[in-house]
C-alpha positions as CSV (number, residue, x, y, z in Angstrom):
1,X,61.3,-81.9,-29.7
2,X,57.6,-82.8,-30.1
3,X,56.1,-82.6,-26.4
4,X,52.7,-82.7,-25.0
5,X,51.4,-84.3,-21.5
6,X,48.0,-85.2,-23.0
7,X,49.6,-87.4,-25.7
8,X,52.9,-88.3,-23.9
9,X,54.0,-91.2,-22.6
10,X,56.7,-91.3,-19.7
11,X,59.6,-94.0,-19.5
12,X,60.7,-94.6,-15.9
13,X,64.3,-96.3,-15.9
14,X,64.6,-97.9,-12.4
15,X,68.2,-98.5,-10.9
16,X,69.7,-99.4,-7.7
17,X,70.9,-96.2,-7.2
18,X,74.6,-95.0,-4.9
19,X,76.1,-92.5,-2.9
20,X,77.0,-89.0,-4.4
21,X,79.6,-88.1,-1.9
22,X,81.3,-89.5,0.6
23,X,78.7,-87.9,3.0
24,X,76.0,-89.8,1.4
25,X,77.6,-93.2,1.7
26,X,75.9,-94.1,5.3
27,X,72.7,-93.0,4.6
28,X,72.6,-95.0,0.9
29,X,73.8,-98.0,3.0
30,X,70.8,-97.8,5.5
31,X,68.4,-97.3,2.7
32,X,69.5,-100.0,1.1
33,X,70.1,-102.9,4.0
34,X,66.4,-101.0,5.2
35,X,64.8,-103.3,2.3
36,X,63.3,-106.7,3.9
37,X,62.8,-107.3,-0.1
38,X,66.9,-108.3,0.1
39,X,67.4,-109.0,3.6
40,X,65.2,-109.4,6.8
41,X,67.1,-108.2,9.7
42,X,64.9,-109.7,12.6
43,X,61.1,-108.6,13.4
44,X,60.1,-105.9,10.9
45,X,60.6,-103.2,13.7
46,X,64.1,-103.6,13.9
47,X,64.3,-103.7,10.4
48,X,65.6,-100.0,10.2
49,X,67.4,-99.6,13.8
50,X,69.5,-102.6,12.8
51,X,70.1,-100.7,9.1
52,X,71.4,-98.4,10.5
53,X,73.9,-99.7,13.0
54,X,75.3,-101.9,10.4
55,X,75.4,-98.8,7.6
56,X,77.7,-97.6,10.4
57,X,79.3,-100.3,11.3
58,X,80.8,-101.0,7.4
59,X,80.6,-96.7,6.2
60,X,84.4,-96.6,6.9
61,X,85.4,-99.6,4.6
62,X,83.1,-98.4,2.0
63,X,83.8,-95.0,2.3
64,X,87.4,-95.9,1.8
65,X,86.5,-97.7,-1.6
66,X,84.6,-95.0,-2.8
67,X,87.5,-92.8,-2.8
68,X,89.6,-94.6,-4.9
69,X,86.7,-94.5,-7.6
70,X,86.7,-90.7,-7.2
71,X,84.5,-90.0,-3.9
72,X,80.9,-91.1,-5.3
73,X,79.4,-93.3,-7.2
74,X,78.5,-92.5,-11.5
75,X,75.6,-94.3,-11.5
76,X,72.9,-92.1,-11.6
77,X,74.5,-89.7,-14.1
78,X,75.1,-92.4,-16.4
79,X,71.4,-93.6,-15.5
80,X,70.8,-89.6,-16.5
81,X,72.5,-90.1,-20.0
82,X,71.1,-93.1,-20.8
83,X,67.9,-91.6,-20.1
84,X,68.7,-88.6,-22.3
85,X,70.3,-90.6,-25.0
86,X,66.8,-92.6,-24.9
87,X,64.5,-90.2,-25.2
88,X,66.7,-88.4,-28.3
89,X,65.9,-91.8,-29.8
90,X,62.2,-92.7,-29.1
91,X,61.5,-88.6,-30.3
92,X,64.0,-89.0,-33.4
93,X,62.5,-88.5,-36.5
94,X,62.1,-92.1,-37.6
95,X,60.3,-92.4,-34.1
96,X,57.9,-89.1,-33.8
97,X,55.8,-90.2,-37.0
98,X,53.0,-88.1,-37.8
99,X,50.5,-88.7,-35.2
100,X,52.8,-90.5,-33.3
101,X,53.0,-90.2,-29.1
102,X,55.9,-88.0,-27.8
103,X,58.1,-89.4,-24.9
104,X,59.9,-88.3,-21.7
105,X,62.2,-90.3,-19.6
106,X,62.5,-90.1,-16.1
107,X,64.7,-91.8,-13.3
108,X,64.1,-93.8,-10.1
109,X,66.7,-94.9,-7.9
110,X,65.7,-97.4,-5.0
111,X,67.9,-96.4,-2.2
112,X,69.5,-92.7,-3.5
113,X,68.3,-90.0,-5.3
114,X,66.4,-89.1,-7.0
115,X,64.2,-91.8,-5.5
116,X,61.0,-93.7,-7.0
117,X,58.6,-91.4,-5.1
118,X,60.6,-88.3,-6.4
119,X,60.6,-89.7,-9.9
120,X,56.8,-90.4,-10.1
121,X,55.8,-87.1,-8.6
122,X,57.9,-85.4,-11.4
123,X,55.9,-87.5,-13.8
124,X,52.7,-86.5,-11.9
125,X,53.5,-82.5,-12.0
126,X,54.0,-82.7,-15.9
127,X,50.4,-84.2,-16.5
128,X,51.9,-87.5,-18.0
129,X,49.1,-90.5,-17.4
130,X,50.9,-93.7,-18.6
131,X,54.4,-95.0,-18.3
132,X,56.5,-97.7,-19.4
133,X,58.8,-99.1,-16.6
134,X,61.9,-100.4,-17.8
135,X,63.9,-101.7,-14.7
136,X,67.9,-101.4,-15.5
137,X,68.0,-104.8,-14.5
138,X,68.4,-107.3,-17.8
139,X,67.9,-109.8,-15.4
140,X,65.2,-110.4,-12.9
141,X,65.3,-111.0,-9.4
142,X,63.4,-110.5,-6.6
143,X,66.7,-108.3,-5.0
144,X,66.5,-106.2,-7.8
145,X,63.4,-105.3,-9.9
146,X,61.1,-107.4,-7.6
147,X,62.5,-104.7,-5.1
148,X,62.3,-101.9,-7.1
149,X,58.9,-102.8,-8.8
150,X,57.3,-103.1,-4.6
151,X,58.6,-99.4,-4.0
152,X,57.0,-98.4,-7.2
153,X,53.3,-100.3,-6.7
154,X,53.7,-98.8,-3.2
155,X,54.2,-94.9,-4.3
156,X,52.0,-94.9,-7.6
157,X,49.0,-95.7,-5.8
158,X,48.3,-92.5,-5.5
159,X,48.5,-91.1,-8.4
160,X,46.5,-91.1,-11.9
161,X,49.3,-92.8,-14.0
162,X,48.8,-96.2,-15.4
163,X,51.9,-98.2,-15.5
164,X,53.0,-101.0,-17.6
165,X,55.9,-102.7,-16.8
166,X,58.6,-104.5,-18.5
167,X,60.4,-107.2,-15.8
168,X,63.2,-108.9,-17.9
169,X,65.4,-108.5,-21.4
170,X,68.2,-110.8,-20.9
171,X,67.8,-112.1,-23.9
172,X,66.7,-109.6,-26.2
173,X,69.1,-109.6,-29.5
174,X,70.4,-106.0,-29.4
175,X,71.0,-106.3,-25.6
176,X,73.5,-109.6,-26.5
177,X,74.8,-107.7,-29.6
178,X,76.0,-105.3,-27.3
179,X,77.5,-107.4,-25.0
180,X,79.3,-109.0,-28.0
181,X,80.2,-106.1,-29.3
182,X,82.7,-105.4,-25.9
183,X,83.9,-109.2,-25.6
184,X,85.2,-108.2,-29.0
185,X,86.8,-105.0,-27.9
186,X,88.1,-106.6,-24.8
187,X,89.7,-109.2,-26.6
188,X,91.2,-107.0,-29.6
189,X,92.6,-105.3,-26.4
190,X,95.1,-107.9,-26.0
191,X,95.8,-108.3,-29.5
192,X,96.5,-104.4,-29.8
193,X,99.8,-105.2,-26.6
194,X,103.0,-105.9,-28.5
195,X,103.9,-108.3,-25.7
196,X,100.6,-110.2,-26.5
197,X,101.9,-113.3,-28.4
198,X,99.4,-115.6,-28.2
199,X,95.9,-116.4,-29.9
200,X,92.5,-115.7,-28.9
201,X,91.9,-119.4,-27.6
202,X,94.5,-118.3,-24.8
203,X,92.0,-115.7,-23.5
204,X,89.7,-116.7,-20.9
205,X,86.3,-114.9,-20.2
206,X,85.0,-114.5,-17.1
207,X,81.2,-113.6,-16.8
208,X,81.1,-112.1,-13.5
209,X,77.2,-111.9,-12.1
210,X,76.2,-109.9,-8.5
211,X,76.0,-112.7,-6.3
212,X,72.7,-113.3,-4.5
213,X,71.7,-115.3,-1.4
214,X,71.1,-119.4,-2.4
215,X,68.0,-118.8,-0.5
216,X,66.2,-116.6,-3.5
217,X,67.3,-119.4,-6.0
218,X,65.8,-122.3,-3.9
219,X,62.5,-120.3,-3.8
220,X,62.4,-119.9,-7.0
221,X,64.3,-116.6,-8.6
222,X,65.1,-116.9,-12.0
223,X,68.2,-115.0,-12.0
224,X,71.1,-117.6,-12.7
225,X,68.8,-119.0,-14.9
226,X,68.7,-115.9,-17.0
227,X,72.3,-114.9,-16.8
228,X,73.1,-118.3,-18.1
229,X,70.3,-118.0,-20.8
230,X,72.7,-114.8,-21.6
231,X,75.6,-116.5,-22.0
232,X,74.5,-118.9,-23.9
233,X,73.3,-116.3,-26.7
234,X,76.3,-114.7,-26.7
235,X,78.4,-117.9,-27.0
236,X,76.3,-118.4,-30.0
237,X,77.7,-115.8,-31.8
238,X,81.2,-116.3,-30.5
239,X,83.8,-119.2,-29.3
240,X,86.1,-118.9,-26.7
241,X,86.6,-120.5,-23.2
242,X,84.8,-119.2,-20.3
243,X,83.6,-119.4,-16.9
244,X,80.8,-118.3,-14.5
245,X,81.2,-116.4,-11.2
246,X,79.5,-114.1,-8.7
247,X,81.0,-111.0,-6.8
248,X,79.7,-108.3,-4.2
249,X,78.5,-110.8,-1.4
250,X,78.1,-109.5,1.8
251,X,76.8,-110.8,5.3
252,X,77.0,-113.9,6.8
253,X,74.3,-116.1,4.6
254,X,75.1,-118.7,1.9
255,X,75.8,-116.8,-1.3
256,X,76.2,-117.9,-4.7
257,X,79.6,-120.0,-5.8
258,X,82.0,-119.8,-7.3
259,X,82.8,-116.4,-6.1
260,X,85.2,-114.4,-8.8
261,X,88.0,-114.0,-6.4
262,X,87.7,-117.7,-6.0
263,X,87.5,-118.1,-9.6
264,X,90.5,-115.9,-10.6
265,X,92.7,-118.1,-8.0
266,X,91.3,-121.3,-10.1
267,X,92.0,-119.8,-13.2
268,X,95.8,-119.0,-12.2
269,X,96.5,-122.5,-11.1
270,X,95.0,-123.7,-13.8
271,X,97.7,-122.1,-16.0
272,X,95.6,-119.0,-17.4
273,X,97.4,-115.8,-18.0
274,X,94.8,-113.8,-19.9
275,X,91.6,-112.8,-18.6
276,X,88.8,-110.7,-19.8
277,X,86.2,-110.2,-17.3
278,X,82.8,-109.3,-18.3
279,X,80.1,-108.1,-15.8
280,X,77.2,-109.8,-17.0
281,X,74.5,-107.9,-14.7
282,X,75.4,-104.6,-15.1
283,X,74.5,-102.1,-17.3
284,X,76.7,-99.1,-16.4
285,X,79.7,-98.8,-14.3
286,X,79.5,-98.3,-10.4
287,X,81.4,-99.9,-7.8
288,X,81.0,-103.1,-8.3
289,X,82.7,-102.7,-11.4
290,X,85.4,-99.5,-10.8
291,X,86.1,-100.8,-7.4
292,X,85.8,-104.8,-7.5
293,X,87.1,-105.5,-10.6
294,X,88.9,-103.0,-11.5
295,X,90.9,-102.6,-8.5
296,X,90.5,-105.4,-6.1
297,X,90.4,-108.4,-8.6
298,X,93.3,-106.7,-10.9
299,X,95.5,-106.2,-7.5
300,X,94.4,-110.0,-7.1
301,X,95.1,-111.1,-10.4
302,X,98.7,-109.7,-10.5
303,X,99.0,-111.6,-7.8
304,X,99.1,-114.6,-9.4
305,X,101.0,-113.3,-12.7
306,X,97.7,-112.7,-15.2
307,X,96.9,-110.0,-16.6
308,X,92.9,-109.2,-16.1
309,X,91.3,-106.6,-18.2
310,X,87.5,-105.6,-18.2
311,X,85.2,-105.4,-21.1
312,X,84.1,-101.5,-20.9
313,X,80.4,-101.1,-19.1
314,X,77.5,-100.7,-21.8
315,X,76.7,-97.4,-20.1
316,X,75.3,-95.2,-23.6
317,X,76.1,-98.1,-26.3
318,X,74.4,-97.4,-28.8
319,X,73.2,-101.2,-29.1
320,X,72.1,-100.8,-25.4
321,X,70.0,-97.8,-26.3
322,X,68.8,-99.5,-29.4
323,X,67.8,-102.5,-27.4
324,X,66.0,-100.0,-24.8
325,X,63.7,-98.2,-27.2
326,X,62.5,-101.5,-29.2
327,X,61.8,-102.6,-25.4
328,X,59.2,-99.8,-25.0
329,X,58.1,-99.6,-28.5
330,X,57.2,-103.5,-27.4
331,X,55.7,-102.3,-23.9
332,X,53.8,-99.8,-26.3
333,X,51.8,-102.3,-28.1
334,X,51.6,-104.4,-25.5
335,X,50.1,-102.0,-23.4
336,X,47.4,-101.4,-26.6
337,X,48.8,-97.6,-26.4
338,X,49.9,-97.7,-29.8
339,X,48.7,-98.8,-33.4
């Protein structure tokens, strides 16, 4: 693979980050509650005292979670293969055209490792003097790549590296092909069960979103409107009934409704049996997804005599990947670095 720091461009993927053992599960929690970008725990200087207290105040529950996923969380390595199976793609022969830049892709993580700061020094030591940030957040909110984007302004100040970012793709084509592509999957999944008798109006899909506080909506954050705009492009290509729910709340605020345990409960009285779940906001699987859904909302589901199943996580689709390298090659002539 072509390579050299005075022509290359870095990609920095940016991504929330979790625990890598069970060790690391109180620390990741104060890093992340440590944010006044999410959540402003009194005056700024007991921003990180009370982080800390409550990281050790909930460790045990989520410890407990993260060993029924397998003691950590995949996120970063998946993060890792994306990045890999990204910069195969944007050094691929159709891609590394005579003259051409070469590209590397690094990783930040906001609250784990490796961090921003890490990820940008790396860049730094290889000699690289421009990047295209692409945030692993299709959507955007302030939570999420407005967080992520202040941690990066805040370390690359001090280096030679220009930056160009890009803040939202909820809508690009190959991004909703993907997601398409596993509401398909998901719902042949059914078809593929002997005991499945029914037709594909009798599935239900469930977009399930992270939840947010109502407070970054009322000032403004576009984020339901742009998992809604996603919907509504993949409904486009496909029919079938569906709802809209948020999961992973946490702390005593006004979150966003309906929740998806809520939503299942609905759903079951309403006489569904078959549900598909789809998490709309992720990108890869983590435990939101191997832990809520998968567990928790199954357990739940059974409950009430349906049978939930979960459209795999894009994690290295090749659609998602796809949809990530026309995202930078866009970045690229935006930024005026290319032809």
């Amino acid at each position: 693979m072509r390579y050299n720091a005075d022509e290359a461009t870095g990609i920095l993927l940016l991504n929330l980050g979790g625990p890598d053992s069970l060790k690391a599960v109180k620390p990741f929690l104060s890093n992340l509650f440590s944010d006044r970008d999410i959540i402003r725990l009194g005056p700024s200087f007991m921003q990180k005292p009370l982080a800390y207290l409550i990281s050790f105040l909930r460790s045990g529950k989520t410890i407990e979670a993260y060993k029924q996923i397998g003691g950590r969380s995949p996120i970063t390595e998946i993060t890792g293969e994306q990045a890999q199976c990204l910069e195969d793609a944007l050094n691929s022969s159709e891609s590394a055209t005579e003259g051409a830049p070469s590209f590397k892709v690094y990783i930040g993580m906001r609250y784990w490792h490796p961090s921003v700061s890490e990820a940008v020094a790396e860049i730094h030591r290889a000699g690289i003097k421009r990047v295209i940030v692409l945030p692993l957040y299709p959507h955007y909110s302030m939570a999420t790549t407005g967080s992520s984007l202040s941690e990066l302004k805040r370390v690359i100040e001090g280096y030679p590296i220009k930056p160009f970012t890009i803040t939202e793709w909820f809508d690009h084509p190959l991004y909703i092909d993907a997601l398409v592509e596993r509401i398909k999957d998901g719902i042949i999944s059914f078809h593929s069960d002997r005991t499945f008798k029914t037709s594909e109006r009798n599935i239900h899909v469930l977009f399930s979103a992270h939840s947010l506080p109502v407070k970054f909506i009322e000032e403004g954050d576009p984020y339901v409107d742009q998992i809604k705009g996603t919907i509504a492009a993949i409904v486009k290509k496909m029919d079938f009934p569906w709802s809209l729910s948020f999961q992973s709340k946490s702390g005593p605020v006004e979150w966003l409704k309906p929740s998806t345990d809520d939503t299942i409960k609905e759903l079951a009285r309403q006489g569904i049996r078959n549900l598909l779940v789809v998490p709309i906001s992720f990108v890869s699987d983590h435990i939101e997804t191997l832990y809520e859904i998968d567990i928790l909302y199954r357990n739940l589901a059974g409950d009430y005599e349906m049978d939930l199943r979960r459209t795999p996580s894009l994690n290295t689709s090749p659609l998602l990947i796809t949809a990530m390298k026309n995202l930078v090659m866009q970045g690229m002539r935006e930024a005026g670095w290319r032809e």
